[in-house]
PDB file as gemmi writes it, atoms N, CA and C in Angstrom:
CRYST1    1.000    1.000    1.000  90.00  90.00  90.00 P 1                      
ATOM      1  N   UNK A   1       8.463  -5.623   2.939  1.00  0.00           N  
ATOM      2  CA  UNK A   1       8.687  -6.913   2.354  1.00  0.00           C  
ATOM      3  C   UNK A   1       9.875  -6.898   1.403  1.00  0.00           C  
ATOM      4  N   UNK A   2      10.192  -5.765   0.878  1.00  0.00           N  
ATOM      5  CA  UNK A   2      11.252  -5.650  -0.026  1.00  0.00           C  
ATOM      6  C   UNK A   2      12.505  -6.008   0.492  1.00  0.00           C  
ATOM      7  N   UNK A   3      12.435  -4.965   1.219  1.00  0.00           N  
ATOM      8  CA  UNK A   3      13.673  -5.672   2.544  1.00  0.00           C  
ATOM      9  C   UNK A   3      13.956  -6.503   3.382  1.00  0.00           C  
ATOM     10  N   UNK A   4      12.955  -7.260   3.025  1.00  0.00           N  
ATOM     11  CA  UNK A   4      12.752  -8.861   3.704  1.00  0.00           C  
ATOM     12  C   UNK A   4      12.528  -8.469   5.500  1.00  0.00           C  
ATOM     13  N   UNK A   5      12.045  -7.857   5.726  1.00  0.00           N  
ATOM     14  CA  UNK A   5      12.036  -7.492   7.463  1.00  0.00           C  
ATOM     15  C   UNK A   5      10.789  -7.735   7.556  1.00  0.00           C  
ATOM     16  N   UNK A   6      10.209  -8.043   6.678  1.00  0.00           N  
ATOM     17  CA  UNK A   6       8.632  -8.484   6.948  1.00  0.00           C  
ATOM     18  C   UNK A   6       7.995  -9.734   5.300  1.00  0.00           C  
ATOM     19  N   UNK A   7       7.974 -10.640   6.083  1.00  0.00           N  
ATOM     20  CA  UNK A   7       7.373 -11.950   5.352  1.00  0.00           C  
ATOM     21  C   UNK A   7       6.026 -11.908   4.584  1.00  0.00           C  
ATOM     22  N   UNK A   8       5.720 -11.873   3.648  1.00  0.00           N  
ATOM     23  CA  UNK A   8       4.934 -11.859   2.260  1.00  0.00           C  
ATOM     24  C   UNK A   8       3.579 -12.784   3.264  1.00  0.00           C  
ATOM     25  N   UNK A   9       2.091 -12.516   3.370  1.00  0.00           N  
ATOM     26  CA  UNK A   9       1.231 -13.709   3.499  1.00  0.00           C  
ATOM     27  C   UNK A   9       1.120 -14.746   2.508  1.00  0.00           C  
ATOM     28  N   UNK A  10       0.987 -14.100   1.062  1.00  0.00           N  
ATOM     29  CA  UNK A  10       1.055 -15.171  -0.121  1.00  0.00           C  
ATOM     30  C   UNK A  10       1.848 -14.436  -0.893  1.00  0.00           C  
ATOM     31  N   UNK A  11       1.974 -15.143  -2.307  1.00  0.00           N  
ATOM     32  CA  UNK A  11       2.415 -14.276  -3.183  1.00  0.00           C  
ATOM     33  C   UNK A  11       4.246 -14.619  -3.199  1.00  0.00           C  
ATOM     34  N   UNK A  12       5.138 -14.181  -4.138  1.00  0.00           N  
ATOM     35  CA  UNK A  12       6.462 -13.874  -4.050  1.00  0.00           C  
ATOM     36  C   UNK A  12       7.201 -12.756  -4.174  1.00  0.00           C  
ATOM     37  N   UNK A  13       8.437 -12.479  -3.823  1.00  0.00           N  
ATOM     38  CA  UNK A  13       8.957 -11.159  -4.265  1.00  0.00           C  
ATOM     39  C   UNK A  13      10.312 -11.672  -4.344  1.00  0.00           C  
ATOM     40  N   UNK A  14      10.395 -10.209  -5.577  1.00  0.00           N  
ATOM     41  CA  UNK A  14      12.153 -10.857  -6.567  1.00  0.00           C  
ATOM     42  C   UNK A  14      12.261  -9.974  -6.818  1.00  0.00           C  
ATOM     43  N   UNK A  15      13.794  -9.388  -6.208  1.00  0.00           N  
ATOM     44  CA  UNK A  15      14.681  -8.682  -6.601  1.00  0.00           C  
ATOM     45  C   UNK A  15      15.458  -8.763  -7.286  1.00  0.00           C  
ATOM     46  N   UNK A  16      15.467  -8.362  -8.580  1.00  0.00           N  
ATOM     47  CA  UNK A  16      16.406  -8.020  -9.563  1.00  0.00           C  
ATOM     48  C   UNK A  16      16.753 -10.125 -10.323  1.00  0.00           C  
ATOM     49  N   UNK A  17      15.810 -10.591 -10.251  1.00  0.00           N  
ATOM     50  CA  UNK A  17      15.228 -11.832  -9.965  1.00  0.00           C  
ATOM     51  C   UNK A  17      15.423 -13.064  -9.602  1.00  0.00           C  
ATOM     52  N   UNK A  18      16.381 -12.363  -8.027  1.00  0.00           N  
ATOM     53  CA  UNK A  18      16.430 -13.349  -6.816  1.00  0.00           C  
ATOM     54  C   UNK A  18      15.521 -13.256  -5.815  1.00  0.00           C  
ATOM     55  N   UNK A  19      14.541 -14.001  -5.459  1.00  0.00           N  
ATOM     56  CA  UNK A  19      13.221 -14.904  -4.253  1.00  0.00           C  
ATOM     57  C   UNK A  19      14.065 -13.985  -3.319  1.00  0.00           C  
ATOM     58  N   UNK A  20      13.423 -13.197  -3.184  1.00  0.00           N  
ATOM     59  CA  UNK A  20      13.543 -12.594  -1.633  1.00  0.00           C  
ATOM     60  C   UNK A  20      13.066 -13.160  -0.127  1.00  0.00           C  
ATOM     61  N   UNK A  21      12.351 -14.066  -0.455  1.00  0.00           N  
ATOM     62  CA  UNK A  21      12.070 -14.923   0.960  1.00  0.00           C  
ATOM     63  C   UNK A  21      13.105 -16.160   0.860  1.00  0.00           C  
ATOM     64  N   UNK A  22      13.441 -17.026  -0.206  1.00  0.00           N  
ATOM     65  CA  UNK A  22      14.439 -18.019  -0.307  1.00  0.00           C  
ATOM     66  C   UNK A  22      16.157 -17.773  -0.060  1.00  0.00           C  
ATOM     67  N   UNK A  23      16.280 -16.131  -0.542  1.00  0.00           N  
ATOM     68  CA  UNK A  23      17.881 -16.125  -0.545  1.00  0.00           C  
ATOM     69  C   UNK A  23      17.734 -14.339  -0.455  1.00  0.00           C  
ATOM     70  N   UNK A  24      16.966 -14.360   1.009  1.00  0.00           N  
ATOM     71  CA  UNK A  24      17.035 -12.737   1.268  1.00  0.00           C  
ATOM     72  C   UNK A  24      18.636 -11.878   1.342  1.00  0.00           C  
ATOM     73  N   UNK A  25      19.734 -12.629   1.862  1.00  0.00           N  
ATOM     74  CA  UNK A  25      21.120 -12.055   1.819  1.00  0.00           C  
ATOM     75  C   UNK A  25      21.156 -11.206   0.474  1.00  0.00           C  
ATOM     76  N   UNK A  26      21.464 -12.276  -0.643  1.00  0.00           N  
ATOM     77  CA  UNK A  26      21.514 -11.651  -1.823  1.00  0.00           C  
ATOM     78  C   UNK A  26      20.446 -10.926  -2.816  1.00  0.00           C  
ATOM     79  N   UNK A  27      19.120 -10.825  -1.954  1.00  0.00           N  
ATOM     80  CA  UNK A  27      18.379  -9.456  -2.483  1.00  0.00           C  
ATOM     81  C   UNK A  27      18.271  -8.444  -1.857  1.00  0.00           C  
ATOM     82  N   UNK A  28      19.227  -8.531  -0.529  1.00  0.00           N  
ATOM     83  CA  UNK A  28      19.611  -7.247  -0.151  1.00  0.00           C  
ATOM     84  C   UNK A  28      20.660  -6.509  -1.022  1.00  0.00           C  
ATOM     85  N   UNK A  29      21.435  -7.170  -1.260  1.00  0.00           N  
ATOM     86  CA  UNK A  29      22.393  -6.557  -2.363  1.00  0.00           C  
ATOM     87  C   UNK A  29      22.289  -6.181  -3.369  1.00  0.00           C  
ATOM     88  N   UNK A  30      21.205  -6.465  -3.986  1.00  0.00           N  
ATOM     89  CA  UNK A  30      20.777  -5.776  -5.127  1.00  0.00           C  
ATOM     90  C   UNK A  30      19.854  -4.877  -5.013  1.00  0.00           C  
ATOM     91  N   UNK A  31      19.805  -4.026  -4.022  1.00  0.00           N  
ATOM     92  CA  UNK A  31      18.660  -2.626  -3.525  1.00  0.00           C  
ATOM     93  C   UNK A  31      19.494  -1.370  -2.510  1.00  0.00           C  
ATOM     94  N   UNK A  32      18.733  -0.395  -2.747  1.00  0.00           N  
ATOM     95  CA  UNK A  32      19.170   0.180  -1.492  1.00  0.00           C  
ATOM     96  C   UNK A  32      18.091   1.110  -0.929  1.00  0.00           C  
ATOM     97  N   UNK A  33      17.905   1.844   0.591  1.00  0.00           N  
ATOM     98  CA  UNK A  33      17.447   2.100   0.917  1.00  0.00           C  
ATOM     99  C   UNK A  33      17.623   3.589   1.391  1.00  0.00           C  
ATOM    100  N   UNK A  34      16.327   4.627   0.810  1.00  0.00           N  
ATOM    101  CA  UNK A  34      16.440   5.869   1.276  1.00  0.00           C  
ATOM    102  C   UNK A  34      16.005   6.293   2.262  1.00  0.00           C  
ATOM    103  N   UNK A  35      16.255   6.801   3.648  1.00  0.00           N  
ATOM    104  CA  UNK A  35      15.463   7.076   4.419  1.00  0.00           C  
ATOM    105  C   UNK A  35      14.441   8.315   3.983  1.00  0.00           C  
ATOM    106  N   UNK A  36      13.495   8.582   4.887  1.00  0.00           N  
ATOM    107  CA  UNK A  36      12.714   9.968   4.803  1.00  0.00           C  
ATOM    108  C   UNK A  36      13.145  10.769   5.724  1.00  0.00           C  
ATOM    109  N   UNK A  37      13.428  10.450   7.135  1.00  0.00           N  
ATOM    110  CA  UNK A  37      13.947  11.443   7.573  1.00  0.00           C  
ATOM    111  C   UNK A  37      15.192  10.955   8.384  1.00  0.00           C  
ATOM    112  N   UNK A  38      15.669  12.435   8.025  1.00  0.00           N  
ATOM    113  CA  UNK A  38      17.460  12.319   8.632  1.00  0.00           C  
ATOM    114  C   UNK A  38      17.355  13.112   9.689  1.00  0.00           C  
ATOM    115  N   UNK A  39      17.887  12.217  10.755  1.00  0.00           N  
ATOM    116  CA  UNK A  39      18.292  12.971  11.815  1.00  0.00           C  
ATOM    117  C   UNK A  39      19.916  12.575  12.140  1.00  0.00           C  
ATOM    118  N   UNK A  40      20.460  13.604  12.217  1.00  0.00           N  
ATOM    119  CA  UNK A  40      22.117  14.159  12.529  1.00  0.00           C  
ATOM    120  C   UNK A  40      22.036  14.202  13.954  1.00  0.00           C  
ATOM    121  N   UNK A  41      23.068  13.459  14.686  1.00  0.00           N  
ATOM    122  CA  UNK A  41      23.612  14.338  15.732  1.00  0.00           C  
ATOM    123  C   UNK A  41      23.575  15.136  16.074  1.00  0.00           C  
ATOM    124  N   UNK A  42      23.390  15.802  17.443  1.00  0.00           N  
ATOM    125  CA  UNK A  42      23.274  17.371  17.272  1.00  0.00           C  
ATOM    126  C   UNK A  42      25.225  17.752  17.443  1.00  0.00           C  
ATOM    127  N   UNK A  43      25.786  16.876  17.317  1.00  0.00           N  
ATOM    128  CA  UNK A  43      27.254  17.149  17.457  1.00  0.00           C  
ATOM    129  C   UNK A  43      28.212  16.692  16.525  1.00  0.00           C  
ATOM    130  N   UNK A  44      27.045  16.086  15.024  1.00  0.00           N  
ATOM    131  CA  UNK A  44      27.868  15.885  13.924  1.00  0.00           C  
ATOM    132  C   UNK A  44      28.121  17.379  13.104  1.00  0.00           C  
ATOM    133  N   UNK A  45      28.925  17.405  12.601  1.00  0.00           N  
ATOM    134  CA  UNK A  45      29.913  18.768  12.146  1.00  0.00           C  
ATOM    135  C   UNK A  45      30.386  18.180  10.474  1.00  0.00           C  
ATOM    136  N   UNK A  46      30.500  19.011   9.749  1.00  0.00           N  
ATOM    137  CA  UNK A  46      31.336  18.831   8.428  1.00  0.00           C  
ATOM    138  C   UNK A  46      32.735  19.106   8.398  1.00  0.00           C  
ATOM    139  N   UNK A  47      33.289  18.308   7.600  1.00  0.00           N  
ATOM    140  CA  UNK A  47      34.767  18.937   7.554  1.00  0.00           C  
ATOM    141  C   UNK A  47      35.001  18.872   6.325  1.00  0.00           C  
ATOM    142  N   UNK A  48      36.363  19.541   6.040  1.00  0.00           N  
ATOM    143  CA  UNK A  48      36.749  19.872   5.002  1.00  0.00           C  
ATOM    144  C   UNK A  48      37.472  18.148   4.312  1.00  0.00           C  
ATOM    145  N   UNK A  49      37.050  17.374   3.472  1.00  0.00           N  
ATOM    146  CA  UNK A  49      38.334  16.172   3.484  1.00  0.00           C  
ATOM    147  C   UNK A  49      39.435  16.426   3.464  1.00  0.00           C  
ATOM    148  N   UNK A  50      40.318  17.478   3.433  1.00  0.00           N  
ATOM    149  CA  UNK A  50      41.268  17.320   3.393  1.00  0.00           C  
ATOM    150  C   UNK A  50      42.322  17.742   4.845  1.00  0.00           C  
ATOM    151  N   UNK A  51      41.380  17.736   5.863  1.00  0.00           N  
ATOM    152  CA  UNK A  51      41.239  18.207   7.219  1.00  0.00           C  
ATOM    153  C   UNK A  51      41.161  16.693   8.287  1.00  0.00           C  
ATOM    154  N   UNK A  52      41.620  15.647   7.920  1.00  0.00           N  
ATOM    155  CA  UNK A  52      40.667  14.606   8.880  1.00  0.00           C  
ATOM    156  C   UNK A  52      40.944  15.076  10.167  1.00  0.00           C  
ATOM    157  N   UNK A  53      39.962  14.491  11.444  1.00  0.00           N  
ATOM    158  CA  UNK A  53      39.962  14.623  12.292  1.00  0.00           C  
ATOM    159  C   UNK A  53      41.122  13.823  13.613  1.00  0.00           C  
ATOM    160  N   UNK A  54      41.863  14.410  13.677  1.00  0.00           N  
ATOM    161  CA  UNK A  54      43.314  13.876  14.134  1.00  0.00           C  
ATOM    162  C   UNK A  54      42.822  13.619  15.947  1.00  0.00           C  
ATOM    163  N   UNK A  55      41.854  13.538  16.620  1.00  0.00           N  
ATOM    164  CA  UNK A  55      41.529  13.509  18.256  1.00  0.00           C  
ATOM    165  C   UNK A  55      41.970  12.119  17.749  1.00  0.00           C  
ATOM    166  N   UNK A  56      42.553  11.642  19.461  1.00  0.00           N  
ATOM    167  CA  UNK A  56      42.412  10.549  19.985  1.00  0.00           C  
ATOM    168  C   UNK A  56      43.596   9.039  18.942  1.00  0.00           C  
TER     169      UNK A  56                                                      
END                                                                             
């Protein structure tokens, strides 16, 4: 419900104290979201920044 991807039965919710069901755009912007699990590519790689990747 925080993230507005699912609608409240009763009740309200306010982010940072904008109505998250009235003006969900802008209480997305005031949150963010952590996942629990990360899944990588099995073909994402690190680089050095000062290395960008010059393909293509």
């Amino acid at each position: 419900m925080l993230t507005t991807l699912l609608q409240p039965d009763s009740g309200s919710v306010k982010i940072a104290g904008v109505d998250a069901i009235k003006n969900p755009t802008s209480a997305r912007r005031k949150l963010a979201q952590v996942l629990q699990d990360v899944q990588l590519s099995q073909y994402a790689r690190a680089r050095r920044p000062d290395q960008p990747d010059r393909r293509g």
